[in-house]
Predicted model as a PDB file, atoms N, CA, C, CB and O in Angstrom, pLDDT in the B-factor column:
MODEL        1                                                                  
ATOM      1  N   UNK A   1       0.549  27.238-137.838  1.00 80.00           N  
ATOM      2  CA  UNK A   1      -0.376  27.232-136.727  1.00 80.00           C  
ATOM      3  C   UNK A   1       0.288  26.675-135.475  1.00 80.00           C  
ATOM      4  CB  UNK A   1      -1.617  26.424-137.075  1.00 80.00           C  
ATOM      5  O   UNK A   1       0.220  27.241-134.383  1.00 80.00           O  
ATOM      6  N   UNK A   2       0.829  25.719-135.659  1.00 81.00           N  
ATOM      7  CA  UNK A   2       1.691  25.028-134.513  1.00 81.00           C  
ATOM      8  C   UNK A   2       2.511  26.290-133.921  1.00 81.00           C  
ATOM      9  CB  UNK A   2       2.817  23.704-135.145  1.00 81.00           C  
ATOM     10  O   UNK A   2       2.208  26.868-132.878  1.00 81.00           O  
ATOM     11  N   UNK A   3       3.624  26.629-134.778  1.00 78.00           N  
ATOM     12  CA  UNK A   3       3.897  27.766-134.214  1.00 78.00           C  
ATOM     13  C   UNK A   3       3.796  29.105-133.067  1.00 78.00           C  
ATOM     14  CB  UNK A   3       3.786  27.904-134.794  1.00 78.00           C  
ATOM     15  O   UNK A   3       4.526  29.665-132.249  1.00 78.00           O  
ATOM     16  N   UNK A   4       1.648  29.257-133.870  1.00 85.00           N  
ATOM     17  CA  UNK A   4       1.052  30.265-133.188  1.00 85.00           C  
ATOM     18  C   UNK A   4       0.932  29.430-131.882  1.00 85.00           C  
ATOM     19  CB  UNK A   4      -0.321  30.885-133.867  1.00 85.00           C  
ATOM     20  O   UNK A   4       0.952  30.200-130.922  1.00 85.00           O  
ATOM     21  N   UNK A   5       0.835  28.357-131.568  1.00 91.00           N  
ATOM     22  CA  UNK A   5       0.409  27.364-130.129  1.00 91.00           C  
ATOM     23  C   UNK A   5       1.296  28.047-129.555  1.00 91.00           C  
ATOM     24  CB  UNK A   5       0.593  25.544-129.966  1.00 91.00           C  
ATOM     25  O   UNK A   5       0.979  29.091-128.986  1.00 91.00           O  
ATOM     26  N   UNK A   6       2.709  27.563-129.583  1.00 91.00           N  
ATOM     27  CA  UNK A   6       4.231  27.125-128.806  1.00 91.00           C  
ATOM     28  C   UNK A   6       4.073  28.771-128.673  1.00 91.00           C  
ATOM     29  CB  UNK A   6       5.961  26.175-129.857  1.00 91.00           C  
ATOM     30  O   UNK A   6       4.685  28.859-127.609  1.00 91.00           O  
ATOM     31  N   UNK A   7       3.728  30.042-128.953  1.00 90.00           N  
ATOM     32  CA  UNK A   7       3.886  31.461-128.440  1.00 90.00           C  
ATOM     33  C   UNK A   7       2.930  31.376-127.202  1.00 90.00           C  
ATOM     34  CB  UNK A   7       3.443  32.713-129.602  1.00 90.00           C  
ATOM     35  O   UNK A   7       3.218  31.529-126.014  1.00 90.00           O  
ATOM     36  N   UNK A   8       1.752  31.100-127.763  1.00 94.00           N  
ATOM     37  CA  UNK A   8       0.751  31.106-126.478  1.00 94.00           C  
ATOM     38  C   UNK A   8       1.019  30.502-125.483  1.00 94.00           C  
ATOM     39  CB  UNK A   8      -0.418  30.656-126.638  1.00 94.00           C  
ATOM     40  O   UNK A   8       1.075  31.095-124.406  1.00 94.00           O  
ATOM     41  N   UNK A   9       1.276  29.027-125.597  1.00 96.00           N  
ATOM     42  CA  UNK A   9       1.779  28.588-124.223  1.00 96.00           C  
ATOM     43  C   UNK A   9       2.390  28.791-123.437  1.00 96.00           C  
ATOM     44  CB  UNK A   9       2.099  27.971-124.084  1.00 96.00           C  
ATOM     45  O   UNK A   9       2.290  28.584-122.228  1.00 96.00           O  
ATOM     46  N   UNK A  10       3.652  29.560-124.489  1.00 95.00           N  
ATOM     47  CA  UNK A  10       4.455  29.611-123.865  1.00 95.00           C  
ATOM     48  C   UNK A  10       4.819  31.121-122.959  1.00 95.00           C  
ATOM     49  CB  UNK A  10       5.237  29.115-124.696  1.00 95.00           C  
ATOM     50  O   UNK A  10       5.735  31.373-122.176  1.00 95.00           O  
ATOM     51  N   UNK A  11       3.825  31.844-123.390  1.00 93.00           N  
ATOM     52  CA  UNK A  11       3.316  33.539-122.809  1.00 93.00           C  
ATOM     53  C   UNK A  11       2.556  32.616-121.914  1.00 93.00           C  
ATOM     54  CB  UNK A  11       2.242  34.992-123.988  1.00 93.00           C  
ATOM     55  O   UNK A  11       3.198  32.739-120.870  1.00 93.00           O  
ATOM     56  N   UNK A  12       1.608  31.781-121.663  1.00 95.00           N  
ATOM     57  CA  UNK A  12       0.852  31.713-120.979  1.00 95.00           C  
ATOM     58  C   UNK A  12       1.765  30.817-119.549  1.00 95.00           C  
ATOM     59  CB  UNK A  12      -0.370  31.164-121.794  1.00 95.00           C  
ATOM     60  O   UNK A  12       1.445  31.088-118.392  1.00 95.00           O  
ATOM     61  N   UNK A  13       2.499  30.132-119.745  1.00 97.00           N  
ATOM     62  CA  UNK A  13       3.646  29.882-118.537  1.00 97.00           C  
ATOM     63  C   UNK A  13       4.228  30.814-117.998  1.00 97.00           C  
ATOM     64  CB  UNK A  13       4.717  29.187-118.849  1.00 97.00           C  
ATOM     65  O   UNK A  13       4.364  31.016-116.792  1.00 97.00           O  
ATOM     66  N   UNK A  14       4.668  31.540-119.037  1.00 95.00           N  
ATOM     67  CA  UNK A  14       5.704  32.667-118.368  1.00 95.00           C  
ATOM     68  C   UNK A  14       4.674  33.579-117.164  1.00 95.00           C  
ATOM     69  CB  UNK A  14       6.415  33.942-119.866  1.00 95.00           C  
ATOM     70  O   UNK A  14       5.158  33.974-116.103  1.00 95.00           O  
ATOM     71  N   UNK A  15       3.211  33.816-117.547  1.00 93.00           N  
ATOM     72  CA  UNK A  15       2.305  34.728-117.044  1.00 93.00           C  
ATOM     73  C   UNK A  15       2.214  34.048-115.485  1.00 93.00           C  
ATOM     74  CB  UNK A  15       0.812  34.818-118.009  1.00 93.00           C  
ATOM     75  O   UNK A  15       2.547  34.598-114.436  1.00 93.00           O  
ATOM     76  N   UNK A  16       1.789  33.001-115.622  1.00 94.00           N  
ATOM     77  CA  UNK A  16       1.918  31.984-114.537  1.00 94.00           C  
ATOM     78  C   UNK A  16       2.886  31.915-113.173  1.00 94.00           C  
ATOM     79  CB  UNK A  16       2.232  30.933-115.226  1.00 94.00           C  
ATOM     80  O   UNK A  16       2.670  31.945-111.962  1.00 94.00           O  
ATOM     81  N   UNK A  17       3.974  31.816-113.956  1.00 96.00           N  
ATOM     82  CA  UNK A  17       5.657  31.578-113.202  1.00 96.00           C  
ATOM     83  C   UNK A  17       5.561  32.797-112.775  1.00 96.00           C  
ATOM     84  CB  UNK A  17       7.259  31.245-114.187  1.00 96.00           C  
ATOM     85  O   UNK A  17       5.906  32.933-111.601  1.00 96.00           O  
ATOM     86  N   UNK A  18       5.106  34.019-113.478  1.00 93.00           N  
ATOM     87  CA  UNK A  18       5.689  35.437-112.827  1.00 93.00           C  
ATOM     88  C   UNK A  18       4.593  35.847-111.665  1.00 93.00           C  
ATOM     89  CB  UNK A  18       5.810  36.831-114.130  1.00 93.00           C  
ATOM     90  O   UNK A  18       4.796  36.675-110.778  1.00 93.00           O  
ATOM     91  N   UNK A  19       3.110  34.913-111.910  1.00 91.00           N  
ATOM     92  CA  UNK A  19       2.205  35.007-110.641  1.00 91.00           C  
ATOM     93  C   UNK A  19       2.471  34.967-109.503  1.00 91.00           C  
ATOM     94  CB  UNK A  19       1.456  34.286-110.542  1.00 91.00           C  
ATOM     95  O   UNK A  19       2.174  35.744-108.596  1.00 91.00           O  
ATOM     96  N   UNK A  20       3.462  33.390-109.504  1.00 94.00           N  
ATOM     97  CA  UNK A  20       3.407  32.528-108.759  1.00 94.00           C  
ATOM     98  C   UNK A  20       4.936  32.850-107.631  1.00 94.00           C  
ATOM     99  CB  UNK A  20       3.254  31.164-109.703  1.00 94.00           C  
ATOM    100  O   UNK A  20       5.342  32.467-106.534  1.00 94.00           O  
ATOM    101  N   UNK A  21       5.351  33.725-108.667  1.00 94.00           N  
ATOM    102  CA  UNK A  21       6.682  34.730-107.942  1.00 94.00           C  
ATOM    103  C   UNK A  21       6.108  35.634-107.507  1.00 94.00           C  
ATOM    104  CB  UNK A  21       7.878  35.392-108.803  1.00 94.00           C  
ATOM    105  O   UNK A  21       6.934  36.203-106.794  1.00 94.00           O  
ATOM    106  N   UNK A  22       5.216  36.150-107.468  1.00 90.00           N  
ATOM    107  CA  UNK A  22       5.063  37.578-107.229  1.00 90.00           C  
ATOM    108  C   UNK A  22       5.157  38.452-107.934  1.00 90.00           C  
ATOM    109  CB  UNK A  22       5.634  37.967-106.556  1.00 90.00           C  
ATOM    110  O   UNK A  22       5.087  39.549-107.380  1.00 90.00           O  
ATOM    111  N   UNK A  23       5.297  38.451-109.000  1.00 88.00           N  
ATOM    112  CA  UNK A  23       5.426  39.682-109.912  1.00 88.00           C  
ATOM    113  C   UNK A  23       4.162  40.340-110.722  1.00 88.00           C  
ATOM    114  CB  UNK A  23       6.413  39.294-110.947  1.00 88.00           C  
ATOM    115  O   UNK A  23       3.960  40.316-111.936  1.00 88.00           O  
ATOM    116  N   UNK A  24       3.286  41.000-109.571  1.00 85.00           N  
ATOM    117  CA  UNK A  24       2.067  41.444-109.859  1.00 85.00           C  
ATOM    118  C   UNK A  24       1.743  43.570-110.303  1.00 85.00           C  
ATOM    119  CB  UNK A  24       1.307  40.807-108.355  1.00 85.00           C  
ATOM    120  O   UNK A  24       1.953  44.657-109.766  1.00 85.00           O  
ATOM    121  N   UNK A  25       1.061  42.946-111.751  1.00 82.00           N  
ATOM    122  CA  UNK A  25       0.659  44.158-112.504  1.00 82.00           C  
ATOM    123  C   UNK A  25      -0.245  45.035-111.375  1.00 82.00           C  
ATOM    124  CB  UNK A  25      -0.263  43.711-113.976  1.00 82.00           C  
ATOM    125  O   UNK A  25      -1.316  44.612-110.941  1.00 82.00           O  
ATOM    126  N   UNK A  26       0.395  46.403-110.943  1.00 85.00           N  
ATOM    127  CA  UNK A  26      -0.676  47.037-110.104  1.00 85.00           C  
ATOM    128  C   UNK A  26      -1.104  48.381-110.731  1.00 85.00           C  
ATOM    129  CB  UNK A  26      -0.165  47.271-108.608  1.00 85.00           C  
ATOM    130  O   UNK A  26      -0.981  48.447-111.954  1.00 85.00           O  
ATOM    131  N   UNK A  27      -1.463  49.182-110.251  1.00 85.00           N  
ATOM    132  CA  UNK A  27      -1.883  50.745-110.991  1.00 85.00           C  
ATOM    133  C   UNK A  27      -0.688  51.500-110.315  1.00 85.00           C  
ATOM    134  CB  UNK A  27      -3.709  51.574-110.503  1.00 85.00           C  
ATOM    135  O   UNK A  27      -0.172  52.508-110.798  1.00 85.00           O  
ATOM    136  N   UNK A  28      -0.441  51.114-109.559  1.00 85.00           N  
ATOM    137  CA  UNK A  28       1.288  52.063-108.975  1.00 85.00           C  
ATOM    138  C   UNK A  28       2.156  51.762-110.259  1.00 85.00           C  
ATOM    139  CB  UNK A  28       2.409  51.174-107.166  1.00 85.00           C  
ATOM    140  O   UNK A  28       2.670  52.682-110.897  1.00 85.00           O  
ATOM    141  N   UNK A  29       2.324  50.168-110.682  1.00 84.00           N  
ATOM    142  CA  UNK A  29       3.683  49.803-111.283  1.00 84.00           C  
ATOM    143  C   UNK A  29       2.887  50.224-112.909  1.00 84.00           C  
ATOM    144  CB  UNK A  29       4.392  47.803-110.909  1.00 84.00           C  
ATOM    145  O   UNK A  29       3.654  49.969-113.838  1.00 84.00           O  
ATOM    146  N   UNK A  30       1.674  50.740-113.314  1.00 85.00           N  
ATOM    147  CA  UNK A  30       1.319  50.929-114.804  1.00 85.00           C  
ATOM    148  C   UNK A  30       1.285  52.417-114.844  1.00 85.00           C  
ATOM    149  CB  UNK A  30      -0.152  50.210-115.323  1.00 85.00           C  
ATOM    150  O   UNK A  30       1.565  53.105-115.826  1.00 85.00           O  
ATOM    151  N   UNK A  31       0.784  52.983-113.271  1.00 89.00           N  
ATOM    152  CA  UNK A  31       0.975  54.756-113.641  1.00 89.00           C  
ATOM    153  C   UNK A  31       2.601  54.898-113.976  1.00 89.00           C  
ATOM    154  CB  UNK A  31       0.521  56.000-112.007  1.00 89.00           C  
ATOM    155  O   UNK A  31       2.896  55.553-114.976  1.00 89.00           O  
ATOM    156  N   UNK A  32       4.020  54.112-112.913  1.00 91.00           N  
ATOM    157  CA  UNK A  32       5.394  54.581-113.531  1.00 91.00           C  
ATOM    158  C   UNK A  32       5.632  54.199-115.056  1.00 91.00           C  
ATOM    159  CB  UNK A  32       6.600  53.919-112.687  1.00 91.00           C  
ATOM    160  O   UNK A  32       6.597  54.743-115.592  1.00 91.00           O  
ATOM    161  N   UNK A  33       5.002  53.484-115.678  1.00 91.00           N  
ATOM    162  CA  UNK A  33       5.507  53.536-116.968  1.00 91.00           C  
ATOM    163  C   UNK A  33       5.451  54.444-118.044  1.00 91.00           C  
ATOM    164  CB  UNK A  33       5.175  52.717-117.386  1.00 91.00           C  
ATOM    165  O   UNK A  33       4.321  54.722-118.447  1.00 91.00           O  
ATOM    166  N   UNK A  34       6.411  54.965-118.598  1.00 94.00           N  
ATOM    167  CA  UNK A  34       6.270  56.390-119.144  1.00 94.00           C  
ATOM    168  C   UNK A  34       5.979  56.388-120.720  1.00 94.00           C  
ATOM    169  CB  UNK A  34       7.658  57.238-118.843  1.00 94.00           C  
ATOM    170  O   UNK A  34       6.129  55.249-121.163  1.00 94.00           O  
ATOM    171  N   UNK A  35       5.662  57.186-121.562  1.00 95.00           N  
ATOM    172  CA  UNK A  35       4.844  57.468-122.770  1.00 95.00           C  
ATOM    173  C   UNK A  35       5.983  56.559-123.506  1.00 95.00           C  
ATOM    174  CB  UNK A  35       4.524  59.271-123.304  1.00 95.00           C  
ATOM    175  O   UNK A  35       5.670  55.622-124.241  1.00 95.00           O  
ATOM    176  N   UNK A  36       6.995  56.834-123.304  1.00 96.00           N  
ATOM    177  CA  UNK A  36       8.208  56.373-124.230  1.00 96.00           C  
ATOM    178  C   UNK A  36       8.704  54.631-124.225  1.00 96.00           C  
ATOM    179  CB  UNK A  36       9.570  57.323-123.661  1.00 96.00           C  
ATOM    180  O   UNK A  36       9.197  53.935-125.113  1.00 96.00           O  
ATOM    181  N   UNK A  37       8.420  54.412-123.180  1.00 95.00           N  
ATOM    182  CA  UNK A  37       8.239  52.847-122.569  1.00 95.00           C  
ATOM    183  C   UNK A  37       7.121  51.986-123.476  1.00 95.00           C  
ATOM    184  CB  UNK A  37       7.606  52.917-120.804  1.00 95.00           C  
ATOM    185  O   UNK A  37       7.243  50.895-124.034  1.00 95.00           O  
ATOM    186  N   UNK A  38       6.112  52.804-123.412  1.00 93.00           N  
ATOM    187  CA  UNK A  38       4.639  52.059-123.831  1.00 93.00           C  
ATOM    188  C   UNK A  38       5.071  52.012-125.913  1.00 93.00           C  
ATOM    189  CB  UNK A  38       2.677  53.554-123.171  1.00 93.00           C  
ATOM    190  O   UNK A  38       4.760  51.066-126.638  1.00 93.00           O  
ATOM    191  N   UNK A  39       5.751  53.190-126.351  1.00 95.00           N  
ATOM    192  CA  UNK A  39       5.911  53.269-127.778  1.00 95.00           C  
ATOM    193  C   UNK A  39       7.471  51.658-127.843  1.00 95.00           C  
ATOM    194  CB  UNK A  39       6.500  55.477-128.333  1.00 95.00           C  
ATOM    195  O   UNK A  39       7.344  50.542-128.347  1.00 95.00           O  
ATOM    196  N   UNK A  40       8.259  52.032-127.391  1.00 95.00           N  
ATOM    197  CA  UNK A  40       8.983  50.708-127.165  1.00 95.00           C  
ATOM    198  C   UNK A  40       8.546  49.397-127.439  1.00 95.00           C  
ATOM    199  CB  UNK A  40       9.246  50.605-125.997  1.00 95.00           C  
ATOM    200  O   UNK A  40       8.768  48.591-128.342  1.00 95.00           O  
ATOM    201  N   UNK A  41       7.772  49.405-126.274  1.00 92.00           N  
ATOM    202  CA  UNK A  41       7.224  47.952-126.186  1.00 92.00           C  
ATOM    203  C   UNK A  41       5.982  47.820-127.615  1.00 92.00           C  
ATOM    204  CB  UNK A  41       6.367  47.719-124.353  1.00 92.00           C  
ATOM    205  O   UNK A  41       5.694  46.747-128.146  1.00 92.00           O  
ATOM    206  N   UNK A  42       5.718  48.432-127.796  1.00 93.00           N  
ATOM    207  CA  UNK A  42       4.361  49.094-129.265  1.00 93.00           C  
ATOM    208  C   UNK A  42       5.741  48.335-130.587  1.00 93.00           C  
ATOM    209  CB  UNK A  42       4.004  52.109-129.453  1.00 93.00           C  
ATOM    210  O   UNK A  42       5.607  47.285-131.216  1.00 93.00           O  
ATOM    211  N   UNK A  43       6.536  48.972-130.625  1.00 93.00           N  
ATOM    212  CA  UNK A  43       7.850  48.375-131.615  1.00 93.00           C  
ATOM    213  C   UNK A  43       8.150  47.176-131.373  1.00 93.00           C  
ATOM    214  CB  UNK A  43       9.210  49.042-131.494  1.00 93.00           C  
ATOM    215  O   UNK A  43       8.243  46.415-132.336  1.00 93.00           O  
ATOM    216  N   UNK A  44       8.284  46.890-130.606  1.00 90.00           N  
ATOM    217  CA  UNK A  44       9.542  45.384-130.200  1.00 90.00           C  
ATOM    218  C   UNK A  44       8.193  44.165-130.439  1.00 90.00           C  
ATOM    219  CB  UNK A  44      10.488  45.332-127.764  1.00 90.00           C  
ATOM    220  O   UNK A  44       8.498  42.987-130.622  1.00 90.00           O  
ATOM    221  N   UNK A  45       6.314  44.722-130.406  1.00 88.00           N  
ATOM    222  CA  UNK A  45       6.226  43.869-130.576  1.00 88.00           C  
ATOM    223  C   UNK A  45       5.347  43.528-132.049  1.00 88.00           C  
ATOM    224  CB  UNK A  45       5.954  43.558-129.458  1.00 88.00           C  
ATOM    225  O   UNK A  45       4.762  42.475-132.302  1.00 88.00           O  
ATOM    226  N   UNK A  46       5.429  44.530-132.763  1.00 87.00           N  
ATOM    227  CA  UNK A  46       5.169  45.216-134.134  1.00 87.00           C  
ATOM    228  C   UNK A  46       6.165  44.096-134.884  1.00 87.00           C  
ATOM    229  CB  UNK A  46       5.678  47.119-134.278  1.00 87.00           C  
ATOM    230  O   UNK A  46       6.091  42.959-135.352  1.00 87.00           O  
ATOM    231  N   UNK A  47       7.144  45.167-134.690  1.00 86.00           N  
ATOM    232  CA  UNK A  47       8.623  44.435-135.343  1.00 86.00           C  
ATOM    233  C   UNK A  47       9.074  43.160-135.419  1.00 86.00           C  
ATOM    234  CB  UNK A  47       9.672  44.812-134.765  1.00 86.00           C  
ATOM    235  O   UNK A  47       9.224  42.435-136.402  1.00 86.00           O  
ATOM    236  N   UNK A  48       9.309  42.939-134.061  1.00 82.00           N  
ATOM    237  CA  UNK A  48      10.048  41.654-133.310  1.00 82.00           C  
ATOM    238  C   UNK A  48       9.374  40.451-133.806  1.00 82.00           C  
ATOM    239  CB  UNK A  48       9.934  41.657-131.593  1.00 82.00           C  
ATOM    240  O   UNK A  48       9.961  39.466-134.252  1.00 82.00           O  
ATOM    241  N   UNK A  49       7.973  40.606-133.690  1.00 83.00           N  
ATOM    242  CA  UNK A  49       6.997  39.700-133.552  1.00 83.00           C  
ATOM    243  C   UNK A  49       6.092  39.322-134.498  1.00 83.00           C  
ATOM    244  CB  UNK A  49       6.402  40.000-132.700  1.00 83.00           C  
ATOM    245  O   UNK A  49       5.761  38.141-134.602  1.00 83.00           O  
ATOM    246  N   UNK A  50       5.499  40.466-135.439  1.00 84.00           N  
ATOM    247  CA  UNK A  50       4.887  40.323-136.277  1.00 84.00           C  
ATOM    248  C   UNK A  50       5.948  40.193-137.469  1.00 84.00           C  
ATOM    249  CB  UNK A  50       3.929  41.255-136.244  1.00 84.00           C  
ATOM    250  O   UNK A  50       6.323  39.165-138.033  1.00 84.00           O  
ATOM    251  N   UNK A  51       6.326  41.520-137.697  1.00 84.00           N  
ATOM    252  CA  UNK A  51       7.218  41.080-139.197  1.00 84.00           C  
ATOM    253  C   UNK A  51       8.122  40.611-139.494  1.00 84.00           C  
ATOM    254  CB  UNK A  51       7.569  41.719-139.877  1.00 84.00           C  
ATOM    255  O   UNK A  51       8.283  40.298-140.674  1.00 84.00           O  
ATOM    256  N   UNK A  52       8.989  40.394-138.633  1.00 83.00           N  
ATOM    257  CA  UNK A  52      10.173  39.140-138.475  1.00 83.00           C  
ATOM    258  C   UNK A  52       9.946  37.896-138.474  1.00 83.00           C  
ATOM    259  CB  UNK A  52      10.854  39.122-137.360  1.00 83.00           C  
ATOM    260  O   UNK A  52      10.412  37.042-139.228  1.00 83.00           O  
ATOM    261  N   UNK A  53       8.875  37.726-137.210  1.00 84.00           N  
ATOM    262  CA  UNK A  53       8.247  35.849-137.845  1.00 84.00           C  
ATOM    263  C   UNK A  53       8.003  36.090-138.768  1.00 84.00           C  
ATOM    264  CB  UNK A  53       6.925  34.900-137.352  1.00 84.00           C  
ATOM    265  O   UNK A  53       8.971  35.878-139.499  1.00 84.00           O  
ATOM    266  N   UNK A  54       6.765  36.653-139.556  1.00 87.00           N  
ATOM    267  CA  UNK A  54       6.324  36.605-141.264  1.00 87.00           C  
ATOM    268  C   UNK A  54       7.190  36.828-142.154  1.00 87.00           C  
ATOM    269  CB  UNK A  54       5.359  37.548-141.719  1.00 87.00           C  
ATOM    270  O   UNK A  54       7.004  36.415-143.298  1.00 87.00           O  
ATOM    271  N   UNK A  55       8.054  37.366-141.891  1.00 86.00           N  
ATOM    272  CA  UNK A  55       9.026  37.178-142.924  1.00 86.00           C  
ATOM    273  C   UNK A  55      10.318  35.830-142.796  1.00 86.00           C  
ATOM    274  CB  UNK A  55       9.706  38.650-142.958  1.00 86.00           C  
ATOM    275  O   UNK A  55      11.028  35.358-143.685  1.00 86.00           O  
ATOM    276  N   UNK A  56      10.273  35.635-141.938  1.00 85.00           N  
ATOM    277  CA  UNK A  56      10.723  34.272-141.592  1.00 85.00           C  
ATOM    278  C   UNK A  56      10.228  33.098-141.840  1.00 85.00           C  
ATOM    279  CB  UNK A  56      10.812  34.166-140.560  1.00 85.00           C  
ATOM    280  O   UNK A  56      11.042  32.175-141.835  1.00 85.00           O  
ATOM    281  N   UNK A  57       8.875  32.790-142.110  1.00 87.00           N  
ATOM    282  CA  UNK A  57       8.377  31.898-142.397  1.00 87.00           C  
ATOM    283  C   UNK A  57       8.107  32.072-143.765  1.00 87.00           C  
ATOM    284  CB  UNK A  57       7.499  31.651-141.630  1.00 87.00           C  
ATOM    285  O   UNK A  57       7.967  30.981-144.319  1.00 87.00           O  
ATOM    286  N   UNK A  58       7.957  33.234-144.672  1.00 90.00           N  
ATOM    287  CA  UNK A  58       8.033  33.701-145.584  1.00 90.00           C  
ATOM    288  C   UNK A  58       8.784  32.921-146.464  1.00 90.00           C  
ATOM    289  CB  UNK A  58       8.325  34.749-145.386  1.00 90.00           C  
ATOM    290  O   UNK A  58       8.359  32.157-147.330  1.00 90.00           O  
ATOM    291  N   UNK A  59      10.501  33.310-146.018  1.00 89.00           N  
ATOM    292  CA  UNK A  59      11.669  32.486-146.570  1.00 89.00           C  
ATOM    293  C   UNK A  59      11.518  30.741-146.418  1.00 89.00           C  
ATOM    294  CB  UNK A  59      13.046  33.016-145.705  1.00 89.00           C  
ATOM    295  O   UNK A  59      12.058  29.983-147.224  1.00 89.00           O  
ATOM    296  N   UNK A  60      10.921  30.394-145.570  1.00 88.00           N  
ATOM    297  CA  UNK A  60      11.562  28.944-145.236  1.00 88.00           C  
ATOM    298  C   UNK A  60      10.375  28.588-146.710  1.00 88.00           C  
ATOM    299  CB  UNK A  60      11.254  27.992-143.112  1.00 88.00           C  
ATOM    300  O   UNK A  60      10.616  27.560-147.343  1.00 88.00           O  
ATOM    301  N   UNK A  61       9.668  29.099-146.975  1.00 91.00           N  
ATOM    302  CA  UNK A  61       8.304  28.531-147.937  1.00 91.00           C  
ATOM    303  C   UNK A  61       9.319  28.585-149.495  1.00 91.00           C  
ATOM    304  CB  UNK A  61       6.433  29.987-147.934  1.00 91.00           C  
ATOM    305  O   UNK A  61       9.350  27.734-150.384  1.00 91.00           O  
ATOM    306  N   UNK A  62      10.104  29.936-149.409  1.00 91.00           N  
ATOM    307  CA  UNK A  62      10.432  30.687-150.917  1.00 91.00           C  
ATOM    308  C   UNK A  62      11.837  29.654-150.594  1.00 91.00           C  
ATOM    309  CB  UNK A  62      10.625  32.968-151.136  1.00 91.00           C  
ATOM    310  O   UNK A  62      11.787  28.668-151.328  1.00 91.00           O  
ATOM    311  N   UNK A  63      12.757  29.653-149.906  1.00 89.00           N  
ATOM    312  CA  UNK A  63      14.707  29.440-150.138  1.00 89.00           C  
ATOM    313  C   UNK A  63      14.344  28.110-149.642  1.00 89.00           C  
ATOM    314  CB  UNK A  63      16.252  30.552-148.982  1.00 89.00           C  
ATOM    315  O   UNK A  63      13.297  27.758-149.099  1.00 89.00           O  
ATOM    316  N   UNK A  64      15.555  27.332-149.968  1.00 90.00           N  
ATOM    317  CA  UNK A  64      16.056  26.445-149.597  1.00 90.00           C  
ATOM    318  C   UNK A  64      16.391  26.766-148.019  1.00 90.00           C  
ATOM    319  CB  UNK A  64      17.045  26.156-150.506  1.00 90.00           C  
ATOM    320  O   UNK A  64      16.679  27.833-147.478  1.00 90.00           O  
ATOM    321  N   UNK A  65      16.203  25.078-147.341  1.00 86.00           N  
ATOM    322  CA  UNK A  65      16.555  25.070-145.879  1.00 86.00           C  
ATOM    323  C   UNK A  65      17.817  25.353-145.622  1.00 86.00           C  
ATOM    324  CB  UNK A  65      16.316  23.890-145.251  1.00 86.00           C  
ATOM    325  O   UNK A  65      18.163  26.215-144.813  1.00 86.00           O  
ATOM    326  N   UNK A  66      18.643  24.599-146.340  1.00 85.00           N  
ATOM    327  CA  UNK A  66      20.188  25.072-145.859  1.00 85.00           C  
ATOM    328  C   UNK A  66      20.254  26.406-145.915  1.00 85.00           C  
ATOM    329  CB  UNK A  66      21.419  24.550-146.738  1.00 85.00           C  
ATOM    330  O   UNK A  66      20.917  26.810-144.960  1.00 85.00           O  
ATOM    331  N   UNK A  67      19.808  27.421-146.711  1.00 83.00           N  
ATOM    332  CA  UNK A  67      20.421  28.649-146.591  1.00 83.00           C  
ATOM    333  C   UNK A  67      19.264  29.448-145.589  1.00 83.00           C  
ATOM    334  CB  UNK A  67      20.734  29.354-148.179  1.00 83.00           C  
ATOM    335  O   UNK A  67      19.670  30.439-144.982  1.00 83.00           O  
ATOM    336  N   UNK A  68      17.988  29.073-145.432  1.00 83.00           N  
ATOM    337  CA  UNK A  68      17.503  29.094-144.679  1.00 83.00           C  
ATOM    338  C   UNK A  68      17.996  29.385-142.507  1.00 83.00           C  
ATOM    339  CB  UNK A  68      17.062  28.120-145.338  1.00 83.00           C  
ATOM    340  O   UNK A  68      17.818  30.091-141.515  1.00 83.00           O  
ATOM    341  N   UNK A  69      18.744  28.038-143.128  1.00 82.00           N  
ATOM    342  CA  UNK A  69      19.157  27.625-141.193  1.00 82.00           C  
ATOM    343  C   UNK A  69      20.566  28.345-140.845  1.00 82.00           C  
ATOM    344  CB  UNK A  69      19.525  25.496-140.794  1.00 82.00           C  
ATOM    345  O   UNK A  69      21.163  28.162-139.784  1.00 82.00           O  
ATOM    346  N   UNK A  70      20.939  29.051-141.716  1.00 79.00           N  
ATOM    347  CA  UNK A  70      22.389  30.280-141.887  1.00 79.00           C  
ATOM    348  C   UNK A  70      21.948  31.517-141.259  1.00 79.00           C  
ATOM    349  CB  UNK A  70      22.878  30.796-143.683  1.00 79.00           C  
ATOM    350  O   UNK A  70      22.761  32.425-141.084  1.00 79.00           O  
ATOM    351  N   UNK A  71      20.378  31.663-140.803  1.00 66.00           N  
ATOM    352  CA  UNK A  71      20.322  32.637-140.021  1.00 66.00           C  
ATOM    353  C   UNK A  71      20.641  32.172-139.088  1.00 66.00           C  
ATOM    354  CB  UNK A  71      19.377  33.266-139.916  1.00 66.00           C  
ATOM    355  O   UNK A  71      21.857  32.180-138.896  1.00 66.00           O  
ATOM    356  N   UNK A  72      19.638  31.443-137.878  1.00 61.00           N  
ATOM    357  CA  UNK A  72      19.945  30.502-136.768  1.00 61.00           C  
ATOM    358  C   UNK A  72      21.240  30.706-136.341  1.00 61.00           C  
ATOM    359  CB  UNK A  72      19.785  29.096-137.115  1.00 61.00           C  
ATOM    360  O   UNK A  72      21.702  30.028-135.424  1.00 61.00           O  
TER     361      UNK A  72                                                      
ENDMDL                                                                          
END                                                                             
């Protein structure tokens, strides 16, 4: 659970910082994004995010830490 925190916050700074720069979501900058962009980002956060942490936390429960921290 701790875990799930330190993502949120830490999406929720980044959202912030990129406000506070200027880096604002418009319907110009969401019509250029193209079909193939949107399936991308659909993967990276499927993949990246869901089944890589879970399987990461998976191991640290099942292996030993030392062989564990050999990914790292």
């Amino acid at each position: 659970m701790l875990s799930a925190y330190e993502m949120l916050l830490g999406g929720g700074v980044l959202v912030v910082l990129g406000a506070v720069r200027g880096e604002r979501l418009t319907s110009e900058t969401l019509a250029s994004i193209t079909v193939a962009s949107w399936w991308a980002f659909a993967y990276l956060v499927v993949v990246g995010s869901l089944f890589a942490f879970t399987a990461y936390v998976w191991v640290l429960d099942h292996a030993p830490l030392s062989l564990v921290m050999t990914y790292a």
